[in-house]
TORDO-709183 format. One record per residue (C-alpha): z, x, y; residue number from 1. Coordinates in steps of 0.02 Angstrom, whole numbers, plus 50000, padded with zeros to 5 digits. Last residue first. Example, Ala and Ser with C-alpha at 12.3 -4.5 7.8 and 13.67 -1.06 7.14 Angstrom:
! residues 2
R;pz;px;py;num
R;50357;50684;49947;2
R;50390;50615;49775;1
This chain:
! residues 190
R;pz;px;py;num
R;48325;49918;49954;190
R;48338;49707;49907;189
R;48520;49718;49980;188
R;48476;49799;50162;187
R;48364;49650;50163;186
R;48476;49507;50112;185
R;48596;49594;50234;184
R;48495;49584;50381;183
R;48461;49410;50365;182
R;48635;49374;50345;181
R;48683;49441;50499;180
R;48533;49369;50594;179
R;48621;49182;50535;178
R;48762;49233;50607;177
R;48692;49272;50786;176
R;48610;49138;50787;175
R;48770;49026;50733;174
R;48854;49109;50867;173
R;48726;49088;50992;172
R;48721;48910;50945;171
R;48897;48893;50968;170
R;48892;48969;51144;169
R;48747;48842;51197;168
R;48864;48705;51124;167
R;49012;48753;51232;166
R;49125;48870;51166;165
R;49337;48891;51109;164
R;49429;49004;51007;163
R;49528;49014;50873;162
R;49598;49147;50746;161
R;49721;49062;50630;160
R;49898;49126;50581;159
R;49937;49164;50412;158
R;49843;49333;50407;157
R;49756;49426;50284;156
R;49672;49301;50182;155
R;49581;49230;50366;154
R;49553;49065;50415;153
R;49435;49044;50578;152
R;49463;48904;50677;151
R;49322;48836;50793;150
R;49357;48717;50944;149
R;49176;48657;51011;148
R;49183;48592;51196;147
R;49093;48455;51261;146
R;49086;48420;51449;145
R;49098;48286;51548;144
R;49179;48353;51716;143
R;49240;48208;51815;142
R;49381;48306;51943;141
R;49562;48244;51901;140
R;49637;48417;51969;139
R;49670;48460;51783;138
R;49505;48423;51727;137
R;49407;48260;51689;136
R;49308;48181;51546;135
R;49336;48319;51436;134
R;49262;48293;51240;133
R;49311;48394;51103;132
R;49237;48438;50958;131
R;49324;48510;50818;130
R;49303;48650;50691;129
R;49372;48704;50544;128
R;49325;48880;50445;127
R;49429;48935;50284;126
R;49442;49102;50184;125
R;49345;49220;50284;124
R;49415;49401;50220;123
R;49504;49533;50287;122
R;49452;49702;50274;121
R;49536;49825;50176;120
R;49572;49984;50226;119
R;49719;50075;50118;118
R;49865;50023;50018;117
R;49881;49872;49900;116
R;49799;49977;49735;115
R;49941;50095;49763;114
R;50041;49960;49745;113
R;49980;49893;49580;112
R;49983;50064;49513;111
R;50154;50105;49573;110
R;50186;49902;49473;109
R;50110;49957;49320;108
R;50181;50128;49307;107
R;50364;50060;49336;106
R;50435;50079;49154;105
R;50314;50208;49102;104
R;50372;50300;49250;103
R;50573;50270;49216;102
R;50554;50322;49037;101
R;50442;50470;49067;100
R;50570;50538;49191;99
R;50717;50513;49089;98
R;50619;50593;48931;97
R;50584;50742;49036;96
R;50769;50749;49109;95
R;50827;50737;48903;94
R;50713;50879;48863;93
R;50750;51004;48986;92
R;50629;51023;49131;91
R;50548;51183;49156;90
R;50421;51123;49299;89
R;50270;51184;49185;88
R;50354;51052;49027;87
R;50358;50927;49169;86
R;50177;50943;49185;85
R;50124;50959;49025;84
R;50244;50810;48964;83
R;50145;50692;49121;82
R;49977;50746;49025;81
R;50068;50680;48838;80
R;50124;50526;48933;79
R;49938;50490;49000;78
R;49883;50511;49175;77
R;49844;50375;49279;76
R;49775;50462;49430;75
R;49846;50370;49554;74
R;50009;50340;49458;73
R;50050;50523;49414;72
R;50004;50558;49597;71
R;50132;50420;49654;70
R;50260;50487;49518;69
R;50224;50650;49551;68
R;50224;50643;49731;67
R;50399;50536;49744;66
R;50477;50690;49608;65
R;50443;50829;49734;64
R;50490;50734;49866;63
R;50663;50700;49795;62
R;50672;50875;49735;61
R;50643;50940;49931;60
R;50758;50832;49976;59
R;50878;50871;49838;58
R;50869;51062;49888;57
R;50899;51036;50066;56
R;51072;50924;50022;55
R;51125;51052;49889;54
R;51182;50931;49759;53
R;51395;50870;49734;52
R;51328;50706;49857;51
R;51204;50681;49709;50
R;51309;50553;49621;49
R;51346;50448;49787;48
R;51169;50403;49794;47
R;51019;50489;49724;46
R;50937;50482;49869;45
R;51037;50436;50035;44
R;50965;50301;50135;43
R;50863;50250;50000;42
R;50769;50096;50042;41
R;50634;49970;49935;40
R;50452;49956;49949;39
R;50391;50000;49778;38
R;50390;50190;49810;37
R;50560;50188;49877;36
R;50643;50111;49725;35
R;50522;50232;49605;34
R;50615;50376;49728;33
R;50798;50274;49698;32
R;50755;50263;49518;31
R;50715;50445;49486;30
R;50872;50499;49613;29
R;50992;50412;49488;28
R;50935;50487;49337;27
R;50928;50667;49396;26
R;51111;50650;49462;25
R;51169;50583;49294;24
R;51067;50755;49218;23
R;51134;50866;49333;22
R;51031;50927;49487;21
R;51043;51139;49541;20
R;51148;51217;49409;19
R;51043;51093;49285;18
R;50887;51210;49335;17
R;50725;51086;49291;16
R;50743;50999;49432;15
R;50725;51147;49542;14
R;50555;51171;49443;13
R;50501;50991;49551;12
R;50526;51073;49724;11
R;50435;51211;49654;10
R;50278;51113;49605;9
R;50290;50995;49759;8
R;50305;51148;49880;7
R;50129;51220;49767;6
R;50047;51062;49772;5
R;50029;50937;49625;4
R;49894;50875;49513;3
R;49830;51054;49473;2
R;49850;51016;49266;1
């Protein structure tokens, strides 16, 4: 199974030499990457139990085992596919049970935030609007105008866009808007 590149494949067979990562180590620098994955920090993989490991090699391993869990994830491969693959990268039985343990643990939650990255527009969630009326401006001039206040909600932010328009710029808007939807019915019905 061609889920990982060729660095990630032999940054991952490193794990499966216990001269290079011991077991404990193994253990420890699985949780920090699944730590990492879901938004925590690991200033120093693996911790003080992988301070004995070849500092280049347990980067490399550290990325090696971040991609598979994140590609493992993405792709939502079964427990018997995730065995092939750690079978390929030589790793002894207790570091493949380790592993498996820790993904199925977290699967739901990588899933969840792979699911949170990408492009996602926001979304109209709420719309106010207020009319004002100014009788006089700053330099106590008579002006009598109206002016429309519109707030625009969105699910992506917590703060409000607003802006301001006279009625002629509201009905532009609302043109404008209502041309929008117009052209969507019809790109729909094609």
């Amino acid at each position: 199974m061609d889920i990982l590149s060729a660095d990630n494949l032999r940054a991952l067979r490193l794990c499966g030499d216990d001269d290079v990562i011991s077991d404990d180590a193994f253990n420890a620098l699985i949780s920090d990457a699944c730590s990492v994955i879901l938004g925590g920090e690991a200033d120093h993989p693996g911790g003080k139990i992988c301070a004995s490991v070849d500092q280049r090699a347990l980067k490399e391993i550290f990325t090696g085992v971040m991609c598979l869990l994140l590609e493992a994830g993405k792709l939502d491969i079964d427990e018997d596919q995730l065995n092939l693959v750690l079978d390929d990268c030589n790793f002894s039985s207790s570091k493949k049970r380790s592993f498996v343990s820790v993904f199925n643990e977290n699967r739901s939650k990588i899933r969840e935030h792979l699911g949170n990255i990408g492009v996602q527009l926001p979304t109209l969630v709420d719309v106010k609007w207020r009319l004002d009326y100014n009788l006089k401006n700053s330099s106590l001039h008579k002006v009598n105008e109206l002016k429309y206040t519109i707030s625009l909600k969105e699910n992506s932010s917590n703060e409000p866009v607003e802006f301001h328009c006279s009625k002629e710029e509201l009905q532009d808007l609302v043109s404008k808007l209502r041309e929008a939807c117009k052209a969507l019915e019809r790109a729909s019905q094609v």
